[in-house]
Residue frames relative to the residue before (quaternion, step in Angstrom):
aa qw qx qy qz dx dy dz
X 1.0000 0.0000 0.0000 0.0000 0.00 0.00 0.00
X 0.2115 -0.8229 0.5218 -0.0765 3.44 -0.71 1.09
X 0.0694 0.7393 -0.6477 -0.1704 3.78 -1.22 0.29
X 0.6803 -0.5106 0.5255 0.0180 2.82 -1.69 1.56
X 0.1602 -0.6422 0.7470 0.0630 3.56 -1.25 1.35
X 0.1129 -0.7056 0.6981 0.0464 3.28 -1.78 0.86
X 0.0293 0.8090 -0.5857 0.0406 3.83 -0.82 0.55
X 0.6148 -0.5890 0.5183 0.0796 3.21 -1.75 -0.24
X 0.3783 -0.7165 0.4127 0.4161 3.43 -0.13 0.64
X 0.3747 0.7215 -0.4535 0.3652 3.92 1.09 0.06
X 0.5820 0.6225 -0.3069 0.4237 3.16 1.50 -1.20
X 0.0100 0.8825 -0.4389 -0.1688 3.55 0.46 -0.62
X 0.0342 0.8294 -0.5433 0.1260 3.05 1.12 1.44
X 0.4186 -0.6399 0.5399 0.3518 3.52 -1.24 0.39
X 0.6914 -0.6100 0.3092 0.2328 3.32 -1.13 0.84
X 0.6020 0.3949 -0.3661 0.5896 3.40 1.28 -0.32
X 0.5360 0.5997 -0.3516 0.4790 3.87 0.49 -0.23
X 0.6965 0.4836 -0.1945 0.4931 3.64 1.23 -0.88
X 0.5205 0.6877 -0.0766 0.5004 3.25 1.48 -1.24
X 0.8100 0.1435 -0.0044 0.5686 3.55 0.67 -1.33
X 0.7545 0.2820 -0.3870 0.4488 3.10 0.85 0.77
X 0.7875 -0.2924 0.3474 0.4167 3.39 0.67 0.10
X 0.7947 0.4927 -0.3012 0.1871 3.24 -0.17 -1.62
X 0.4478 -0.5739 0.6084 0.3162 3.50 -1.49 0.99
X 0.1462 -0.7334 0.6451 -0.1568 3.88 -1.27 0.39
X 0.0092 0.8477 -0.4731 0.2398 3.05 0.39 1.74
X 0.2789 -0.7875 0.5089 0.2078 3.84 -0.25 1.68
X 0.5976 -0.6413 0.4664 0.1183 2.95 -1.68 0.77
X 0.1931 -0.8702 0.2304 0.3904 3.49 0.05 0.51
X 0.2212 -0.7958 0.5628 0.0318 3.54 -1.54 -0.27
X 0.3190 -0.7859 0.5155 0.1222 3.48 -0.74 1.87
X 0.0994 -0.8197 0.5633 0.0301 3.50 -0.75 0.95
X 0.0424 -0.8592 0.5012 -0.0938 3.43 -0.39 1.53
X 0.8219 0.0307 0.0259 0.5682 3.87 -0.39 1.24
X 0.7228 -0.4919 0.1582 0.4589 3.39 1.82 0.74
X 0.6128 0.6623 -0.1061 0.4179 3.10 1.82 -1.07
X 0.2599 -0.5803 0.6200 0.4597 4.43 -0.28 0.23
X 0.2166 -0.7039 0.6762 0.0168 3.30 -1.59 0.89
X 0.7048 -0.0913 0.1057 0.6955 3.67 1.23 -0.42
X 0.2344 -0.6538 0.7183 0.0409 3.24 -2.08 0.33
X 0.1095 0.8581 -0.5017 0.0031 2.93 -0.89 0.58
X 0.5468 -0.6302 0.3415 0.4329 4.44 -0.09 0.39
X 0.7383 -0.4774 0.3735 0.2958 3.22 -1.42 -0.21
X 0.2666 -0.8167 0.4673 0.2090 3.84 -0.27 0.79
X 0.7915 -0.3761 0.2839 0.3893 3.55 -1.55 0.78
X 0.6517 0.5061 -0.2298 0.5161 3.38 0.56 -1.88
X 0.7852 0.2367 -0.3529 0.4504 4.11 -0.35 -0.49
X 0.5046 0.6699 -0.3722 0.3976 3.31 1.06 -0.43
X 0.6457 0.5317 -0.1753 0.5192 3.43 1.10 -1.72
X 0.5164 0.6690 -0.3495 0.4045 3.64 0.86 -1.20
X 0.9003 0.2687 -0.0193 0.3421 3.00 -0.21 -2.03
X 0.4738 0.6615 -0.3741 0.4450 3.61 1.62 0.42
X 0.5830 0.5366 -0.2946 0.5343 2.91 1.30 -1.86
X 0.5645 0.5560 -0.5168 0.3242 4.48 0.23 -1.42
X 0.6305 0.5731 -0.3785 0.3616 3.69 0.62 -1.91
X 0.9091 0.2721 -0.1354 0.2848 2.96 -0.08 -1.85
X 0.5430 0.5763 -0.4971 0.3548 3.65 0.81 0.39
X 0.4807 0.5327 -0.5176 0.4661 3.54 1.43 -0.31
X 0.5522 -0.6909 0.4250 0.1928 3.35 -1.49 1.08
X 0.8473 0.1356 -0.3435 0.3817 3.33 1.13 0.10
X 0.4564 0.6491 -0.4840 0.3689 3.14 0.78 1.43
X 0.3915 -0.8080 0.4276 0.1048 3.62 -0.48 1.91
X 0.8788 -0.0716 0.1477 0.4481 3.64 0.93 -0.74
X 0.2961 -0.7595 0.5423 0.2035 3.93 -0.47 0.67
X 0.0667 -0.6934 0.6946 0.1796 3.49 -1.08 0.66
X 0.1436 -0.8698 0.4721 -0.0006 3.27 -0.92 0.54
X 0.0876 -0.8690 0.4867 0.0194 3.50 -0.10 1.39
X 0.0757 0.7644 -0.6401 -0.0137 3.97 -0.90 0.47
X 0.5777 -0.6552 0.3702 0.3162 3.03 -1.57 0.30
X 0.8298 -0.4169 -0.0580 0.3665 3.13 -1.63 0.80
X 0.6362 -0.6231 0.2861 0.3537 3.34 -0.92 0.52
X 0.4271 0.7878 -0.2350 0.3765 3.44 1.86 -0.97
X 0.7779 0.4009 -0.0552 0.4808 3.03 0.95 -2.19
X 0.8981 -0.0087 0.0459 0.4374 3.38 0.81 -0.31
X 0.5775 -0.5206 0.5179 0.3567 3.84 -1.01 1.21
X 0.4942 0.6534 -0.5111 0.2600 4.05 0.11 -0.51
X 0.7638 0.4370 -0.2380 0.4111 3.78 1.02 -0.94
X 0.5376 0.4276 -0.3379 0.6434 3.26 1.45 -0.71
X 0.6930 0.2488 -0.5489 0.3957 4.39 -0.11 0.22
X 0.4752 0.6127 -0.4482 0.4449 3.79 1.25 -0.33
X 0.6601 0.4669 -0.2499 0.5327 3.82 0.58 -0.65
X 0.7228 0.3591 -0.2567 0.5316 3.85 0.43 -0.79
X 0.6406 0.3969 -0.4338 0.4939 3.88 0.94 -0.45
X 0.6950 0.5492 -0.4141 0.2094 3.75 0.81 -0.65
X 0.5980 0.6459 -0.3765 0.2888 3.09 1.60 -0.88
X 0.5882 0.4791 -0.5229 0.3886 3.90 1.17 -0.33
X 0.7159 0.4220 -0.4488 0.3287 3.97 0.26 0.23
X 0.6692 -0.5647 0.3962 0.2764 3.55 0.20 0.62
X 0.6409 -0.5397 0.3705 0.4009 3.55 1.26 0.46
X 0.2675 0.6842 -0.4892 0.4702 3.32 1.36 0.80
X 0.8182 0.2448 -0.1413 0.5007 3.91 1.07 -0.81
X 0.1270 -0.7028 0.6998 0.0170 3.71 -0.71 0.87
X 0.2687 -0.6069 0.7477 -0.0193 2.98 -1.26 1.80
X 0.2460 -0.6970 0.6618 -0.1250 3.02 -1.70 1.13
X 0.2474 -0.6635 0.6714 0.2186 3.99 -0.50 1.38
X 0.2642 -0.6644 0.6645 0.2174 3.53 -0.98 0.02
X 0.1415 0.7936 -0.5181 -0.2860 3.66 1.30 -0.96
X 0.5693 0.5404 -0.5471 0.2909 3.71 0.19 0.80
X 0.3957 -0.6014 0.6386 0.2721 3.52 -1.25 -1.22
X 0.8175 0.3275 0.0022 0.4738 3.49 -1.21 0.83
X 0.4907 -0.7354 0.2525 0.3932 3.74 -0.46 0.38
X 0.2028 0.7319 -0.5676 0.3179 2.89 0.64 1.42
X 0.7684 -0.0457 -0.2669 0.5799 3.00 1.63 0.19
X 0.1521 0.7342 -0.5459 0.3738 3.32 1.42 0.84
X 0.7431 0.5009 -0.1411 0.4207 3.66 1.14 -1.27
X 0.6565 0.5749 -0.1971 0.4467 3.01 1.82 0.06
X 0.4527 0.4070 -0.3355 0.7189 3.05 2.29 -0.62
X 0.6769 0.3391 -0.5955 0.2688 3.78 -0.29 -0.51
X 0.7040 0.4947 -0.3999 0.3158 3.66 0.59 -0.61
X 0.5180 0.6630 -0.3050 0.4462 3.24 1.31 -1.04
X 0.6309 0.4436 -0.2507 0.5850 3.90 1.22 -0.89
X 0.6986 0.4417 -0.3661 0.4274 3.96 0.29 -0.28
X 0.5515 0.5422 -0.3505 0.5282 3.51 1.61 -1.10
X 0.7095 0.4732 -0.2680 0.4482 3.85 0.86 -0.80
X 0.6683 0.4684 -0.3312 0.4736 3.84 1.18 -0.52
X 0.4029 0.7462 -0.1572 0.5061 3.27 1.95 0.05
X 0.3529 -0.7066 0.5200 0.3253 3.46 1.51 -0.64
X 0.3382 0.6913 -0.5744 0.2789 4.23 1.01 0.40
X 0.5925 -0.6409 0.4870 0.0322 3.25 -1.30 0.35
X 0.4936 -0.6343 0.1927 0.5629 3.78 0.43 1.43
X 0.6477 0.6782 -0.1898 0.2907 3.29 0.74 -1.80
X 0.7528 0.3206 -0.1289 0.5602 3.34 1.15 -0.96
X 0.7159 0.2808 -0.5287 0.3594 3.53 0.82 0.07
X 0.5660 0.6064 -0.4449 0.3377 3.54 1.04 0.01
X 0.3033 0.7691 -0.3808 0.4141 3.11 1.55 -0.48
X 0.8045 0.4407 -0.1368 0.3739 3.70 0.21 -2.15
X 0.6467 0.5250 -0.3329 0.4419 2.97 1.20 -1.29
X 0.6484 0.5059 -0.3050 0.4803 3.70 0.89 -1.11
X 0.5338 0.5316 -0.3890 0.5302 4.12 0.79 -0.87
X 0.9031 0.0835 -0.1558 0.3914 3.65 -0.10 -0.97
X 0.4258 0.5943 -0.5702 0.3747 3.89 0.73 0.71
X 0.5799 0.5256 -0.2713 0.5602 3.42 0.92 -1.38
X 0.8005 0.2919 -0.3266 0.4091 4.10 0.29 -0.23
X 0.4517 0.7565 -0.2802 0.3809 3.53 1.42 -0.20
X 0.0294 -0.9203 0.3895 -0.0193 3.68 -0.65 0.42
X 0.1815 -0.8604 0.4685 0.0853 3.88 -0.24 0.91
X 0.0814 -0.7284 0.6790 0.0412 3.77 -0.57 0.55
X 0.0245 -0.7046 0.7077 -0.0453 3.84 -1.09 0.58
X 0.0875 -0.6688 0.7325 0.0929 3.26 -1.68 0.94
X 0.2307 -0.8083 0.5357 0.0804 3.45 -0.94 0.81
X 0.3740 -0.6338 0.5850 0.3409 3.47 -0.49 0.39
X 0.9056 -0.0111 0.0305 0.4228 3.62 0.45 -0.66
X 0.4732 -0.6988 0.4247 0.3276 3.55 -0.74 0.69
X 0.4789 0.7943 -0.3331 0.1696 3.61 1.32 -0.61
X 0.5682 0.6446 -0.2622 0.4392 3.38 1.43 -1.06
X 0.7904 0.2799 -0.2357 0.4913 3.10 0.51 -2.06
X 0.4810 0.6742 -0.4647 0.3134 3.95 0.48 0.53
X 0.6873 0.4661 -0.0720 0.5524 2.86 1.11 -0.86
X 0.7651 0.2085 -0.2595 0.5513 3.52 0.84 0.14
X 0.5217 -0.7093 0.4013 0.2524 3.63 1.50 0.95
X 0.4993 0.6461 -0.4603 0.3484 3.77 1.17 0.94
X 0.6016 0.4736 -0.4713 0.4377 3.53 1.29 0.48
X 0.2330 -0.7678 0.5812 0.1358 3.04 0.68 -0.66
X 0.8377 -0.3815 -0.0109 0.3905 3.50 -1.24 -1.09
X 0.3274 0.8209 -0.3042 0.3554 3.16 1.93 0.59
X 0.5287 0.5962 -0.2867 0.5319 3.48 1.95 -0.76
X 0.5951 0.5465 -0.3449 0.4778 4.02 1.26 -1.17
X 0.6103 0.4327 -0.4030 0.5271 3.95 0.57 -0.51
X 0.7248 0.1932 -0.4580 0.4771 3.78 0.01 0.22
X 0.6394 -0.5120 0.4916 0.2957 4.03 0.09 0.44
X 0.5876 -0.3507 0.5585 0.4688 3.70 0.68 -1.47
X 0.5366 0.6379 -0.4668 0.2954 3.11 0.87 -0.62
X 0.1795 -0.8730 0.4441 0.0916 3.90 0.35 1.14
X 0.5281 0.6810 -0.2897 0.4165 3.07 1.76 -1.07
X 0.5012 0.7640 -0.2554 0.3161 3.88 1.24 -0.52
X 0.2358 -0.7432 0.6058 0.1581 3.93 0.40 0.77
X 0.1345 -0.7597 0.6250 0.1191 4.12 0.10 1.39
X 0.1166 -0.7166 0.6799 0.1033 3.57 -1.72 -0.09
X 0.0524 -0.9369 0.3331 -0.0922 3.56 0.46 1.41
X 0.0893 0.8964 -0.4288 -0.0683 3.36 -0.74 0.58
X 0.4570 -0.7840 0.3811 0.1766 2.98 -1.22 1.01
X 0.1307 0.7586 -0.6119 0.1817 3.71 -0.56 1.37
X 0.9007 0.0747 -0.1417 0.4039 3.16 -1.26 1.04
X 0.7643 -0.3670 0.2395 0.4732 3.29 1.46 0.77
X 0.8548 0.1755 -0.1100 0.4758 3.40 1.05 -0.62
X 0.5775 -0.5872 0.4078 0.3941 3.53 -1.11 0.63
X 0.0714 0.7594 -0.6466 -0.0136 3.62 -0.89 0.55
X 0.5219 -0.6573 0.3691 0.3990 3.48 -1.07 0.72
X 0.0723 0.7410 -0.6595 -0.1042 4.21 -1.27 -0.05
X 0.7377 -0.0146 -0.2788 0.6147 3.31 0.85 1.15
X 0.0496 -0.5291 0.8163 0.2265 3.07 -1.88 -0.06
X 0.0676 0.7195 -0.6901 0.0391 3.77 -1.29 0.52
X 0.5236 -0.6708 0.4325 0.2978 3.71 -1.54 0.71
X 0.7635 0.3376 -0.2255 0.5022 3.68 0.98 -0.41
X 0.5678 -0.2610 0.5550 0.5490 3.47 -2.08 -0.40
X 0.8002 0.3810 -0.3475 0.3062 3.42 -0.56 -1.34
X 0.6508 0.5654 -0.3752 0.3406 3.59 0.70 -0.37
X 0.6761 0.5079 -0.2805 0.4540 3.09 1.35 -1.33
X 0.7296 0.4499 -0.3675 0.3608 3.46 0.76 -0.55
X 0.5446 0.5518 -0.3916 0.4956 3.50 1.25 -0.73
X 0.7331 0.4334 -0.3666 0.3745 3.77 0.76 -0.15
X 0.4992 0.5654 -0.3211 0.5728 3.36 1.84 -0.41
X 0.5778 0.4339 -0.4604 0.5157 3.62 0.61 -0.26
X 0.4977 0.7021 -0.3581 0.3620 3.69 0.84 -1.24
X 0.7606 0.4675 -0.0593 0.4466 3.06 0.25 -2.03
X 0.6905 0.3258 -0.2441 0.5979 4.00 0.29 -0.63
X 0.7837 0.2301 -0.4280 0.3869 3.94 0.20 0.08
X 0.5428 0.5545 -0.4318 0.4599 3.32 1.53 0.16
X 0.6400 0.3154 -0.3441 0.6103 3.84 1.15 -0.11
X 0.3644 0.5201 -0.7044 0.3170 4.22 -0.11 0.33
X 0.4696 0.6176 -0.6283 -0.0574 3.04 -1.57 -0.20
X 0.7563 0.1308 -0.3496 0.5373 3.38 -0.83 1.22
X 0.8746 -0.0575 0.2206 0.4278 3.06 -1.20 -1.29
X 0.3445 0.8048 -0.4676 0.1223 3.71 -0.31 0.55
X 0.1857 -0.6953 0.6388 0.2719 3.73 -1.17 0.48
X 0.2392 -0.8128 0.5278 0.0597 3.02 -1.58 0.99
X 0.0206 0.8584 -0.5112 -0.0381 3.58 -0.32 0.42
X 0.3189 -0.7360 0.5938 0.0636 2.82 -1.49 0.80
X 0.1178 0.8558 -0.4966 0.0848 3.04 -0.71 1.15
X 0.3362 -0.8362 0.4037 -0.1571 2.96 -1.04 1.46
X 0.0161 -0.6964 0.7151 0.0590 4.17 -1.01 0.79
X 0.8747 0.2023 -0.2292 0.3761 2.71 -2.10 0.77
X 0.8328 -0.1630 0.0459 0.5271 4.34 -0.40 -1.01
X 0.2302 -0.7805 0.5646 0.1381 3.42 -0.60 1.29
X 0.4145 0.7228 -0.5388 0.1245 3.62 0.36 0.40
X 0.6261 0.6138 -0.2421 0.4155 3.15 1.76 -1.43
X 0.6260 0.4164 -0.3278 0.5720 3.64 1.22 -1.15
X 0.8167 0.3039 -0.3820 0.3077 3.84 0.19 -0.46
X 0.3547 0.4882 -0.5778 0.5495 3.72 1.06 0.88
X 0.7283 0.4512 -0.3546 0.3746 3.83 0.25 -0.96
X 0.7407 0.5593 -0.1700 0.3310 2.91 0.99 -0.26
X 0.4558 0.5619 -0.3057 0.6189 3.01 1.75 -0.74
X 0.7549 0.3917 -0.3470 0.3953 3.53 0.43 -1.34
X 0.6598 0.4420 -0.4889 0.3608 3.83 0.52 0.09
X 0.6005 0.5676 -0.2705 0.4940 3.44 1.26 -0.24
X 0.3735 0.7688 -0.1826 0.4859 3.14 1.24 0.28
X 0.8924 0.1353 0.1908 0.3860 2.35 0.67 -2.08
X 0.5400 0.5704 -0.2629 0.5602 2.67 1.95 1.11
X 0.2196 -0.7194 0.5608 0.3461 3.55 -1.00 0.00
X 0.7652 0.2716 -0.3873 0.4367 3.62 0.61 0.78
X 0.0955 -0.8747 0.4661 0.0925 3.70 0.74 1.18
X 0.5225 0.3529 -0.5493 0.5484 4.01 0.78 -0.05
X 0.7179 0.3010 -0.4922 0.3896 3.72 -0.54 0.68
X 0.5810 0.3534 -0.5518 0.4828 3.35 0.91 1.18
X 0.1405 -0.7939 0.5845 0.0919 4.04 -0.60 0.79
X 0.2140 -0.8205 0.5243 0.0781 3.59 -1.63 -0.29
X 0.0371 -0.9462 0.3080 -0.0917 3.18 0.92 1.22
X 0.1128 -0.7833 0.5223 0.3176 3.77 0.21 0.22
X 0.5942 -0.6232 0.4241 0.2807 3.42 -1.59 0.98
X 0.5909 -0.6555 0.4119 0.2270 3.01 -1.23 1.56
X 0.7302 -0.5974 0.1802 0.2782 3.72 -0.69 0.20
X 0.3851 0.6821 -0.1876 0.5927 3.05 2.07 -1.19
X 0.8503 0.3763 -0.0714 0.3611 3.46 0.42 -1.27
X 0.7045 0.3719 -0.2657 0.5430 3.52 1.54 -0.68
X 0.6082 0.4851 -0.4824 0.4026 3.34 1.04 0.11
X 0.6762 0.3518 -0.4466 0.4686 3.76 0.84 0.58
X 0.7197 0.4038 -0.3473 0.4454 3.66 0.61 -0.28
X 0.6014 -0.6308 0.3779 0.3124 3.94 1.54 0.16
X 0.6486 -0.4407 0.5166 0.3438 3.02 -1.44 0.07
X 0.8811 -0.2395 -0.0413 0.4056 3.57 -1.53 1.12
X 0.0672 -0.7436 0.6337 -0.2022 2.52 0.11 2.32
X 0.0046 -0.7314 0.6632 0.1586 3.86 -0.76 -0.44
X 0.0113 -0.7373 0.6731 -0.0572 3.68 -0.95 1.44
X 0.0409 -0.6117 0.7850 0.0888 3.65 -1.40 0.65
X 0.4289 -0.3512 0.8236 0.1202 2.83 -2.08 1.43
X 0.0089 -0.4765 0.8774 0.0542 2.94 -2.37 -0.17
X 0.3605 0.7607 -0.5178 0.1526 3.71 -1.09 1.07
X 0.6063 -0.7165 0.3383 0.0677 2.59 -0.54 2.23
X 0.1478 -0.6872 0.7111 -0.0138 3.88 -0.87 1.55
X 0.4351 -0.6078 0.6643 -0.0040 2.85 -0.79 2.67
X 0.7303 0.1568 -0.1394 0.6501 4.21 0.30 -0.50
X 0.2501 -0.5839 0.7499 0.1849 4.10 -1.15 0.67
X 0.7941 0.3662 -0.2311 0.4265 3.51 0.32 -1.36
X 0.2560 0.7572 -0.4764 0.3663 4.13 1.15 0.77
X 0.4438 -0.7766 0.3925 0.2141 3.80 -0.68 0.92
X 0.0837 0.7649 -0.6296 0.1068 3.32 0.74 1.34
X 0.7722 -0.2707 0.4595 0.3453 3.29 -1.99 0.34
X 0.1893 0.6936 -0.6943 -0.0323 4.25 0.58 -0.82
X 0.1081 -0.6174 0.7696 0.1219 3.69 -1.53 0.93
X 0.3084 -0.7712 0.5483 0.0977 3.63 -0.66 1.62
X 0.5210 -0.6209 0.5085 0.2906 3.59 -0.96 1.22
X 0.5958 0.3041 -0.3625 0.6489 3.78 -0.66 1.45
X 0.9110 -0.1815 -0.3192 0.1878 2.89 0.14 0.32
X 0.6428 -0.0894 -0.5026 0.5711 3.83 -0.01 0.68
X 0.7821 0.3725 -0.3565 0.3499 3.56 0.15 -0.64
X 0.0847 -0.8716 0.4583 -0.1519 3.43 -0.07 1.74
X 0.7313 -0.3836 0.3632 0.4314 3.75 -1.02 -0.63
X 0.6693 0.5489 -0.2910 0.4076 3.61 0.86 -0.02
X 0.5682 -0.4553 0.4142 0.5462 4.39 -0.14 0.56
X 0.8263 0.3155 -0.2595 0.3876 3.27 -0.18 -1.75
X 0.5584 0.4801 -0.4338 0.5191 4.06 0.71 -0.04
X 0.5841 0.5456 -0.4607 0.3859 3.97 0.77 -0.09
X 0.8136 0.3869 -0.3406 0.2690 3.81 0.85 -0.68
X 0.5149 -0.7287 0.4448 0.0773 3.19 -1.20 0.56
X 0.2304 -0.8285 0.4993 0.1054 3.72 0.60 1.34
């Protein structure tokens, strides 16, 4: 008997990670007008309900935890909560309040704790223990994006307008809040590096994620791998669509997310072989 991880494409798990663990991975949607996203929008009750009912009719699956991004950013947790209520508490919804595998790294672990023979209660438990410790930093080239999709909010009023501003943003408690303003690219990223080695401690996967040019995120990346003795637990994921059409072109976000078990059967890609010493060996499909 087994429980079943459910997620969001927010999660930006890498596809082999999904693959070898199980995990269902439901895309966010997106209105495409004249080729172009025109809007975004979360995951509704009804597919939600759908893809609960698929899990739990297999006979040996006991329960679905289910993690989505923050609630703040997006209606997807509140339909994840209204589909669970038709199973009798078979399904535990889960706020991540982050983005990105900041708690992507929480369902993959949350899924190993469950291939493990854990108990609903306890893997939602983990998943809940290490979202709530997890963290997301973003540099934006521009503020224009998240305007337009109403994701700054009152974090946009602390720069005046001043558009010309190279932001550095983090995500806590569901919502974007500012942790830098700076005048350049290079600045903003040297402070995102700043900002993710001032929150490591212990165990942690780090990812780098990235829209539009991946050079900036795959120097940053190299340099955390570097600066580690366990470089397959640094990744590079470019941002899923849903997600890069509000934070813009050459953005660069790090997650940080704390591994409650190091010695936990993740996917690890071992340096040598594909994921090697070179940028283009850093991403993760």
């Amino acid at each position: 008997m087994s429980v079943c991880l459910v997620t969001d494409s927010a999660s930006q798990l890498p596809e082999a990670w999904v693959e070898a663990l199980g995990i269902t991975v439901l895309a966010l949607h997106e209105t495409v007008d004249e080729g172009e996203v025109a809007a975004t929008s979360g995951l509704g009750p009804g597919e939600l309900e759908d893809a609960y009912r698929d899990l739990l009719s297999e006979e040996d699956v006991t329960g679905v935890v289910s993690v989505h991004l923050a609630s703040k950013l997006s209606r997807t947790w509140e339909s994840a909560t209204l589909a669970a209520s038709s199973f009798g508490g078979r399904v535990r919804v889960v706020d991540s309040e982050n983005v990105g595998m900041a708690f992507g790294g929480a369902v993959a672990q949350a899924a190993a704790l469950a291939h493990a023979g854990a108990s609903l209660a306890d893997v939602a438990a983990l998943a809940e223990r290490i979202v709530k410790a997890s963290s997301t930093f973003i540099a934006v080239d521009k503020m224009d994006s998240l305007r337009r999709g109403g994701r700054v909010g009152a974090a946009f009023a602390l720069f005046g307008g001043a558009l010309s501003t190279k932001p550095v943003l983090r995500v806590r408690a569901g919502n974007l809040a500012l942790a830098a303003k700076t005048r350049t690219v290079t600045k903003a990223l040297q402070k995102l590096r700043q900002l993710v080695r001032d929150e490591l401690g212990g165990d942690s996967l780090v990812t780098v994620h990235y829209s539009g040019e991946p050079a900036p995120a795959e120097q940053l990346a190299l340099e955390f791998r570097k600066e580690t003795t366990f470089p397959e637990r640094v990744l590079m994921v470019e941002i899923e669509p849903v997600l890069a059409w509000h934070v813009g072109d050459n953005a660069v976000a790090v997650s940080v997310c704390p591994l409650e078990d190091p010695d936990a059967q993740l996917p690890w890609v071992t340096p040598g072989e594909s994921f090697g010493d070179s940028p283009e060996d850093l991403v993760v499909e």
